[in-house]
Structures are given as structure tokens and as C-alpha cells.
C-alpha positions as YAML, in Angstrom:
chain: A
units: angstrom
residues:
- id: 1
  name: UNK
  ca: [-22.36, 191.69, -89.65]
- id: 2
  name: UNK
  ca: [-25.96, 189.87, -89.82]
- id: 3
  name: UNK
  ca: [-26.04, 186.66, -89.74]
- id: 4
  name: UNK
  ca: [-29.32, 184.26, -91.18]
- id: 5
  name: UNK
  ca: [-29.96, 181.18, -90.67]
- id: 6
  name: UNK
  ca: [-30.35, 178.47, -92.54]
- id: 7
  name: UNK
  ca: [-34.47, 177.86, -93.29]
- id: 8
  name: UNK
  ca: [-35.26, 174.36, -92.89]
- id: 9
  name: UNK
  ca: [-39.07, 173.64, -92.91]
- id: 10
  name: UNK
  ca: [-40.20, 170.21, -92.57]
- id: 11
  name: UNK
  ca: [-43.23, 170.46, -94.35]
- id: 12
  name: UNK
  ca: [-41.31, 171.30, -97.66]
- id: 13
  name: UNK
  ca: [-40.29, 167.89, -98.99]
- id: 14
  name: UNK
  ca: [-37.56, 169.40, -101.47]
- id: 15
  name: UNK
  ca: [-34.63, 167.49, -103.79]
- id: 16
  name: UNK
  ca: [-30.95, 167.53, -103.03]
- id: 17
  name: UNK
  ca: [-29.75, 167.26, -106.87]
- id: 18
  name: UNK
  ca: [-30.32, 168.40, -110.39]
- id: 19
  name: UNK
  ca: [-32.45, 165.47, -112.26]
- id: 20
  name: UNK
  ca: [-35.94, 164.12, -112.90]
- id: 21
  name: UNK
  ca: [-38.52, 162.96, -111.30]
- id: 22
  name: UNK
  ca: [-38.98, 159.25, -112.12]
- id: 23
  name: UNK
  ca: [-41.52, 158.05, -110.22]
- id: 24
  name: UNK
  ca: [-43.46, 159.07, -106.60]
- id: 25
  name: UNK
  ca: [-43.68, 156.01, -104.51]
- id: 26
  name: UNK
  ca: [-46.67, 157.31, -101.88]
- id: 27
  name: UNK
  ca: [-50.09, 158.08, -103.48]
- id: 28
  name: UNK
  ca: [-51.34, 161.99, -103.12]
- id: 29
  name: UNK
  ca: [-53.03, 162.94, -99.91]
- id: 30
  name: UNK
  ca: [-51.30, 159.49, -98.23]
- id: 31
  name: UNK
  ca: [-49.47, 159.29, -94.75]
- id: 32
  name: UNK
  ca: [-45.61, 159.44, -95.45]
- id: 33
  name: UNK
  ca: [-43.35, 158.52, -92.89]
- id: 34
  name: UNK
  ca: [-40.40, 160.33, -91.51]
- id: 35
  name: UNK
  ca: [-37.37, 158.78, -92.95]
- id: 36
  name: UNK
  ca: [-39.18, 156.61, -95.61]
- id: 37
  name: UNK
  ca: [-38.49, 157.43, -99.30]
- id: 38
  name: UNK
  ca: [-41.78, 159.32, -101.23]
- id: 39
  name: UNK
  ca: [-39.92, 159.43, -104.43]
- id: 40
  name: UNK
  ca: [-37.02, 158.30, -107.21]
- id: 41
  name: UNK
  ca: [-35.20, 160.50, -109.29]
- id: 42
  name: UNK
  ca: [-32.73, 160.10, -111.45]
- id: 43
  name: UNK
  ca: [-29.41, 162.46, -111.74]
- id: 44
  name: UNK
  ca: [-26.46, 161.35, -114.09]
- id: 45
  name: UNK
  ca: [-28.19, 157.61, -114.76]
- id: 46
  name: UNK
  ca: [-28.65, 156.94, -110.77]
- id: 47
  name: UNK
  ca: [-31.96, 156.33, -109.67]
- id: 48
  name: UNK
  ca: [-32.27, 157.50, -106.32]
- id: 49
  name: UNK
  ca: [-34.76, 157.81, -103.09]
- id: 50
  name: UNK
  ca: [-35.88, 160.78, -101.76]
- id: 51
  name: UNK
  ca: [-36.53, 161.12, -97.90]
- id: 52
  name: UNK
  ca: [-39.57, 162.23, -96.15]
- id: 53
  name: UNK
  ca: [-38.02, 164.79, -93.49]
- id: 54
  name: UNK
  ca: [-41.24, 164.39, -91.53]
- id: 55
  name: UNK
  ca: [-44.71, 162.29, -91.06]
- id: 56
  name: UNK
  ca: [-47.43, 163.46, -92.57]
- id: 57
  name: UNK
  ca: [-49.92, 163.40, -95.33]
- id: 58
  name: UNK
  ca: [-48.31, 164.20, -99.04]
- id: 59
  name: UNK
  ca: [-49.57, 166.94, -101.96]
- id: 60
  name: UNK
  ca: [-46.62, 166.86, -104.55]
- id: 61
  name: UNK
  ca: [-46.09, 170.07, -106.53]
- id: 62
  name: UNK
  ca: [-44.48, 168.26, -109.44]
- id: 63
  name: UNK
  ca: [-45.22, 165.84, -112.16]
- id: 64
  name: UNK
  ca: [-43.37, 162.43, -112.63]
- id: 65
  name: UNK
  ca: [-40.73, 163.06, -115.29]
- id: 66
  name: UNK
  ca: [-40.38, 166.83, -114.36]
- id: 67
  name: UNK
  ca: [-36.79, 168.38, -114.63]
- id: 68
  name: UNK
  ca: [-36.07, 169.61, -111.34]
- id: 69
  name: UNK
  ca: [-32.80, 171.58, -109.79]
- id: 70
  name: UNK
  ca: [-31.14, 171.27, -106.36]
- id: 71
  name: UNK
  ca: [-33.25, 173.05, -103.87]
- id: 72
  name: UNK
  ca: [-36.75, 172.76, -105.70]
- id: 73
  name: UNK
  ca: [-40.06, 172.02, -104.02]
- id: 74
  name: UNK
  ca: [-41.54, 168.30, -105.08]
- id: 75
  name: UNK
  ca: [-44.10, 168.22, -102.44]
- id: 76
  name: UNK
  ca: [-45.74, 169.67, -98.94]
- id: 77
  name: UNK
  ca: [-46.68, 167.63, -96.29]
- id: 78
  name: UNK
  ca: [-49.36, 168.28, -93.78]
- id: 79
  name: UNK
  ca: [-47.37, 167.20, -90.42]
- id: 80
  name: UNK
  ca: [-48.79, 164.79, -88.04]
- id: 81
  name: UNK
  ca: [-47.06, 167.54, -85.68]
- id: 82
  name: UNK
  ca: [-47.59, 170.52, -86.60]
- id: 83
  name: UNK
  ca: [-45.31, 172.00, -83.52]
- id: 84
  name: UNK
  ca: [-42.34, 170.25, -85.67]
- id: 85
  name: UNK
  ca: [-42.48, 173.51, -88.24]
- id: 86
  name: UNK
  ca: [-41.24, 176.50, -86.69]
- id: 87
  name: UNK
  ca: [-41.02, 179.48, -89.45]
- id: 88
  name: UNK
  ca: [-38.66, 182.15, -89.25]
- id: 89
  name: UNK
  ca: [-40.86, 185.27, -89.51]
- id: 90
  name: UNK
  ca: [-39.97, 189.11, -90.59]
- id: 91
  name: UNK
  ca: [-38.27, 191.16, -88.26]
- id: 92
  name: UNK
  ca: [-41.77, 193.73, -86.97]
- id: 93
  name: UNK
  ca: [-40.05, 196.08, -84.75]
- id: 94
  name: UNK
  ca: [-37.48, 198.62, -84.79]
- id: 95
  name: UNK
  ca: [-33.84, 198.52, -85.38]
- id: 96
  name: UNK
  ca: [-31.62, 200.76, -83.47]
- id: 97
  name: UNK
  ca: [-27.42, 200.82, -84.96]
- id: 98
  name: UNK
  ca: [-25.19, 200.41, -82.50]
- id: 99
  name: UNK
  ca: [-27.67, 198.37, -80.31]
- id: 100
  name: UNK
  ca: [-29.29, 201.12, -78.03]
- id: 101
  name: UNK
  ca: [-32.77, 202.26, -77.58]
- id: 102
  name: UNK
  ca: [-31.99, 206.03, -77.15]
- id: 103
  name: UNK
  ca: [-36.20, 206.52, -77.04]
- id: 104
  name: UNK
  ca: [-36.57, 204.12, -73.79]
- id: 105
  name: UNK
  ca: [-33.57, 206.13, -72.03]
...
């Protein structure tokens, strides 16, 4: 059994829900702050606020009035802290079944 984990990168600003974009509240290239809303969409007539997950400045990847699904990129932030975003990278070196190294013995 392998298990992955879930990918959370807080430079991707991505939606929660199946909708459109209504409006983006922070102008492109500004400072957004983490927890402050950086856009409204609207899913099943609610209008709501989505969440900057961290501080930094904004480049959305979507148009206002763009249909977008759960899970979809809207924008990337350049983080005030970059040591915030830690990626998961590619596995580079070799996988031995069973869990021994029979070369090293």
C-alpha cells in the first residue's frame, strides 16, 4: 500500500465549488492578505468570498464571469514567504520491494 498525500500549495489560490467568477476584489499584481477574501463567485444563486490561503502579491488565471469547477486554479500568488510553499517533488532514487537494499549489503 502507498500512500500520497494530500498537495496543498499556498501559492495556488484555487475555488472550493462549481460556479462563476463574479467579480475579483484585489487588483492584479496587488498585496493580498492571508485570510482576506480576493474574490466572489457565485454557485446555485449564492454569492460567495473566496480566501487568500496566504500573503502575497496576486496574478489571477481567470476572467470575471468564467465558469469554473471545484478544484480549479483562479490565481497564483507570489508569497511574502516564500519558505511557506513546500512542494512535494518526484521520487529520484531507487525503489527496492520488500524494503531492502540487497546492493549496500
Amino acid at each position: 500500500t502507498c500512500l500520497v498525500p494530500i498537495q496543498f500549495d499556498p501559492s495556488e489560490c484555487r475555488t472550493d465549488v462549481t460556479g462563476k467568477v463574479v467579480r475579483f476584489l484585489q487588483e492584479e499584481g496587488s498585496m493580498v492578505e492571508k485570510g482576506k477574501p480576493f474574490a466572489e463567485v457565485e454557485a446555485m444563486k449564492m454569492v460567495m468570498p473566496l480566501i487568500a490561503p496566504e500573503t502575497g502579491k496576486i496574478s489571477y488565471k481567470k476572467p470575471p464571469g468564467s465558469i469554473i469547477d471545484a478544484g480549479e486554479l483562479l490565481a497564483e500568488l507570489e508569497l511574502a514567504n516564500p519558505s511557506k510553499a513546500k512542494k512535494i517533488l518526484p521520487f529520484s532514487g531507487k525503489f527496492y520491494p520488500g524494503g531492502e537494499n540487497v546492493e549496500e549489503q
